[in-house]
C-alpha positions as CSV (number, residue, x, y, z in Angstrom):
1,X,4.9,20.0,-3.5
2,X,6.5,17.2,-1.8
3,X,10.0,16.2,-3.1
4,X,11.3,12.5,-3.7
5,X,15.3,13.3,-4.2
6,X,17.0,12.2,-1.0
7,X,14.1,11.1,0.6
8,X,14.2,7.3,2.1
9,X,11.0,5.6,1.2
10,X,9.5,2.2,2.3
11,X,7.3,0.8,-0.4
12,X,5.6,-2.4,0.6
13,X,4.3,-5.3,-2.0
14,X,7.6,-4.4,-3.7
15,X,7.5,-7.6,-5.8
16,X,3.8,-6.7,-7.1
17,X,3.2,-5.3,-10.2
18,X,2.2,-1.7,-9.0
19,X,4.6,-1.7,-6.0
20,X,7.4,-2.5,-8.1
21,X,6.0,0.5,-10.5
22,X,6.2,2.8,-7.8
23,X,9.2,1.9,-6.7
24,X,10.6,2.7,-9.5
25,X,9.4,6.1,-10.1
26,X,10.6,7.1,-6.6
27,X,14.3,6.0,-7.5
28,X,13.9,7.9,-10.8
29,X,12.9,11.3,-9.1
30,X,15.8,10.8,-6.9
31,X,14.5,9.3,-3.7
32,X,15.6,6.1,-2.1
33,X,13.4,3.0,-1.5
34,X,13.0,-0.1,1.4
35,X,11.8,-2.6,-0.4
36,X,9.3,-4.7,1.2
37,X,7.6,-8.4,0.5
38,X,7.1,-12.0,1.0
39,X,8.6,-13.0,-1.9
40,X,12.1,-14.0,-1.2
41,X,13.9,-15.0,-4.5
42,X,11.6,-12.1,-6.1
43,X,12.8,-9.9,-3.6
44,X,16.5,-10.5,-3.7
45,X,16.6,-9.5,-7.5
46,X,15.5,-6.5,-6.8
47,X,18.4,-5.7,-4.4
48,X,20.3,-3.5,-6.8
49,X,17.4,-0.9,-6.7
50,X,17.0,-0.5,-3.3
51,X,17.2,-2.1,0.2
52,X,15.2,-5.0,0.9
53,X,13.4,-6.6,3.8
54,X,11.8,-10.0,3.5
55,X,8.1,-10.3,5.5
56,X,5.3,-12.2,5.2
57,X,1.8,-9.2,6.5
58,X,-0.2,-12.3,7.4
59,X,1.9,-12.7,10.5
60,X,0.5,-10.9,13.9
61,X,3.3,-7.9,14.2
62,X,5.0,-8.2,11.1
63,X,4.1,-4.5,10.0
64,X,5.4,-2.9,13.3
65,X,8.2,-5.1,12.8
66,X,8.9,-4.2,9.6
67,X,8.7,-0.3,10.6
68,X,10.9,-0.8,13.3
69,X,13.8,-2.5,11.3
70,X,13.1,0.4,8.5
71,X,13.9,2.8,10.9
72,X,16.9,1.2,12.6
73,X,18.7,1.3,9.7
74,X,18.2,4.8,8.6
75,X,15.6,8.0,8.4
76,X,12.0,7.0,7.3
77,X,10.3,9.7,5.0
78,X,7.3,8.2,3.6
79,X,5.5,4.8,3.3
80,X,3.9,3.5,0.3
81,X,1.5,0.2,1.3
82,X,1.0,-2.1,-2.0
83,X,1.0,-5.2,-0.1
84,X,-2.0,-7.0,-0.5
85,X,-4.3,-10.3,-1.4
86,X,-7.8,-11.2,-3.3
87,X,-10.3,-13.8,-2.2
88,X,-13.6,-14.2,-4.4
89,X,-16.8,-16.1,-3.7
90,X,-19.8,-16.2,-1.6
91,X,-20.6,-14.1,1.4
92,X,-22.2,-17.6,3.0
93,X,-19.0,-19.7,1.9
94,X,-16.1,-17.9,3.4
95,X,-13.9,-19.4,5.5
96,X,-12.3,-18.6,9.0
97,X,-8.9,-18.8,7.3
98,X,-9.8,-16.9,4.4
99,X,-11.2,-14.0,6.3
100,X,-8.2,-14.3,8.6
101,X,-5.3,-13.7,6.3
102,X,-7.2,-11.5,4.2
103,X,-7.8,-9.1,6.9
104,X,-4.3,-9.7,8.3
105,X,-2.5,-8.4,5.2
106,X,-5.0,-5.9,3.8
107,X,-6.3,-4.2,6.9
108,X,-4.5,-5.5,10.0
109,X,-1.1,-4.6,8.8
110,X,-1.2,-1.5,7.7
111,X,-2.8,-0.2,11.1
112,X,0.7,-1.8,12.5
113,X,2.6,0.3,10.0
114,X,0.8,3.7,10.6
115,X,1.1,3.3,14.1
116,X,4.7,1.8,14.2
117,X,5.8,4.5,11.8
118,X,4.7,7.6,13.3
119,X,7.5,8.8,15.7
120,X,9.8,8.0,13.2
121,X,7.6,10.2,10.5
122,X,6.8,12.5,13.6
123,X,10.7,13.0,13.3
124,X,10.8,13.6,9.6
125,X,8.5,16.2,9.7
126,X,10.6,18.1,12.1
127,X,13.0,17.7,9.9
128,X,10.9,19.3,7.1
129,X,11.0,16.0,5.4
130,X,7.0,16.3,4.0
131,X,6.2,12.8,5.2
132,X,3.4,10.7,3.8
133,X,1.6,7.2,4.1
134,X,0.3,6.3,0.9
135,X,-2.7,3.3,1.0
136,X,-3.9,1.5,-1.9
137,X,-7.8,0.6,-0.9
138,X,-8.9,0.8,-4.7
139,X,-12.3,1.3,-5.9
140,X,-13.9,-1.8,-4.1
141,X,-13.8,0.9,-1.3
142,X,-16.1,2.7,-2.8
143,X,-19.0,0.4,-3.0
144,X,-20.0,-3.4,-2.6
145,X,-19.2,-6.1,-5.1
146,X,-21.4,-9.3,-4.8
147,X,-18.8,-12.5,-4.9
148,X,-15.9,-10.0,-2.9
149,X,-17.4,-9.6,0.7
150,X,-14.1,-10.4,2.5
151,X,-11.6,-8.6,0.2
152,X,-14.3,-5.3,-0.3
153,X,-14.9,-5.1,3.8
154,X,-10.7,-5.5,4.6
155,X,-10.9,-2.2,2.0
156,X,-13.5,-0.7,3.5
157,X,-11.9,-1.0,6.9
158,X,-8.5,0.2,5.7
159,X,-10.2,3.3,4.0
160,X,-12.3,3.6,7.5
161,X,-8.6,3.8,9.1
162,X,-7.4,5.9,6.8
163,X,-9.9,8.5,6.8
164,X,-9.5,8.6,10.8
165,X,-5.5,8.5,10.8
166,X,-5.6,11.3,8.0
167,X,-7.1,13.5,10.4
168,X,-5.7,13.0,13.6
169,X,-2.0,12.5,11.9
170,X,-2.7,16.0,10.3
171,X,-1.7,18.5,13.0
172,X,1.3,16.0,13.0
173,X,2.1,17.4,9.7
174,X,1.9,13.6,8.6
175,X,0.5,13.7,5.5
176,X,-2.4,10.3,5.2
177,X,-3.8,9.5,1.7
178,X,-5.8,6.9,0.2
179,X,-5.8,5.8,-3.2
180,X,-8.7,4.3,-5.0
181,X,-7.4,2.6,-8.7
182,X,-10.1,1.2,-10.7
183,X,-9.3,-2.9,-11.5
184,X,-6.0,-2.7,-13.0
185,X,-4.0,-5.5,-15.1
186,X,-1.8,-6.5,-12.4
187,X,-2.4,-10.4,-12.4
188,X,-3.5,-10.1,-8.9
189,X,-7.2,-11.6,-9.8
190,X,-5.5,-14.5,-11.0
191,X,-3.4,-15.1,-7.6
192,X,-6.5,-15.2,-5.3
193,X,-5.9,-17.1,-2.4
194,X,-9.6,-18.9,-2.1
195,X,-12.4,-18.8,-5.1
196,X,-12.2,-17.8,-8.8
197,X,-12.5,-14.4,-10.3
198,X,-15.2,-13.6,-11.8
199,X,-14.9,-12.0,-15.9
200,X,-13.5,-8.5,-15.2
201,X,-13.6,-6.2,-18.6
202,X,-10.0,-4.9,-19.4
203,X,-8.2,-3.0,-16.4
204,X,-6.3,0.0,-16.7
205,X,-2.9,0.2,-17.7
206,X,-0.5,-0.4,-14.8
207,X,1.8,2.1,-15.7
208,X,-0.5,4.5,-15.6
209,X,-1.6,4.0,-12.2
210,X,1.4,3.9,-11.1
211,X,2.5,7.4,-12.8
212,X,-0.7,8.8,-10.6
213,X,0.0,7.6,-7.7
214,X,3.2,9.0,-7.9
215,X,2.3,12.5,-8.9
216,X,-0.2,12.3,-6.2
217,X,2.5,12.4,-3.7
218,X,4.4,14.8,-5.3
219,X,1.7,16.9,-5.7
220,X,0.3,16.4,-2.1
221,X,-3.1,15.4,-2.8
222,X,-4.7,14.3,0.4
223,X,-7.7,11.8,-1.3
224,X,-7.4,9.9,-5.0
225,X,-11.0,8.5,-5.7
226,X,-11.1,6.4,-8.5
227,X,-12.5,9.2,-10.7
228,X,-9.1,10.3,-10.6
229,X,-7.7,7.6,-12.4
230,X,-9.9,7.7,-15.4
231,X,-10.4,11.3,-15.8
């Protein structure tokens, strides 16, 4: 079982509805959270929960950046990733923008972190901190949705990573796990940066998810399929 109380946590998409979820549930069980996102203002109010460091994914270097400020500031325990962005529409009318930022922020960023972070998690372990990266590559990871080529292959790609980083970061005593959350109300359909979203049924609860990410740390689950949410 992995404790949270006294651990230092970066949590990423802070100002997002499950990121800021999470957060929260670290800080109740003790542990102390970075606080990482674009928005500024957003950000800012959230000061009195945690630290906070303002950066925007889409930039080349912004996640090994981030990491490296993290850690020259304090200890680094575990990562949670909830940054990310939606785009919806046809595989034939993407656009080289589109698929740029996309897979900046969703999969291009997160490689940074992991790879930024690990000598500092590398350290933790020593400590016997039981340090973790938690990814969020939700159930579009799992299979193909027609009208979501860009977003479902930048999820596919960061599960791909994942899977690979879990095992060599293993004997590292690094602990890698992907998530999986079936559509969950979190707004973030209606904040897609190109196309519309298409009529998704009713999402699960946000608070809910957020509660099982959570107890996934604590209860060192390696993989969280979206089975897991619903069962």
């Amino acid at each position: 079982m992995t404790t949270l109380a006294g651990k230092r946590i970066l949590v990423t998409g802070a100002t997002g509805v499950l990121g800021g979820l999470i957060s929260q549930k670290i800080v109740e069980q003790g542990g102390t959270v970075v606080l990482s996102a674009r928005n500024t203002p957003t950000l800012a109010a959230l000061g009195n929960r945690g630290e906070v460091l303002a950066v925007d994914m889409a930039l080349p270097g912004a996640g090994a950046a981030l990491v490296n400020a993290v850690v020259a500031a304090g200890p680094l325990d575990g990562i949670v990733c909830a940054h990310g962005v939606v785009a919806f529409g046809p595989a034939a009318e993407v656009t080289p923008d589109t698929i740029g930022r996309v897979t900046a922020i969703n999969l291009n960023s997160v490689i940074e972190i992991v790879a930024a972070a690990t000598p500092a998690l590398r350290d933790a372990a020593a400590r016997g901190a039981e340090p973790f990266i938690l990814t969020l590559s939700g159930v579009i990871s799992e299979g193909a949705v027609a009208g979501m080529s860009v977003y479902g292959s930048s999820k596919s790609g960061l599960r791909a990573f994942v899977d690979a980083a879990a095992r060599e970061l293993r004997r590292e005593k690094i602990r890698v796990v992907d998530t999986r959350p079936p559509h969950t109300e979190t707004g973030l359909a209606t904040r897609s940066i190109a196309g519309t979203a298409p009529q998704f049924p009713t999402g699960l609860d946000p608070e809910r998810v957020a509660q099982r990410i959570v107890d996934a740390i604590v209860n060192d689950e390696k993989d969280v399929p979206a089975a897991a949410f619903t069962a």
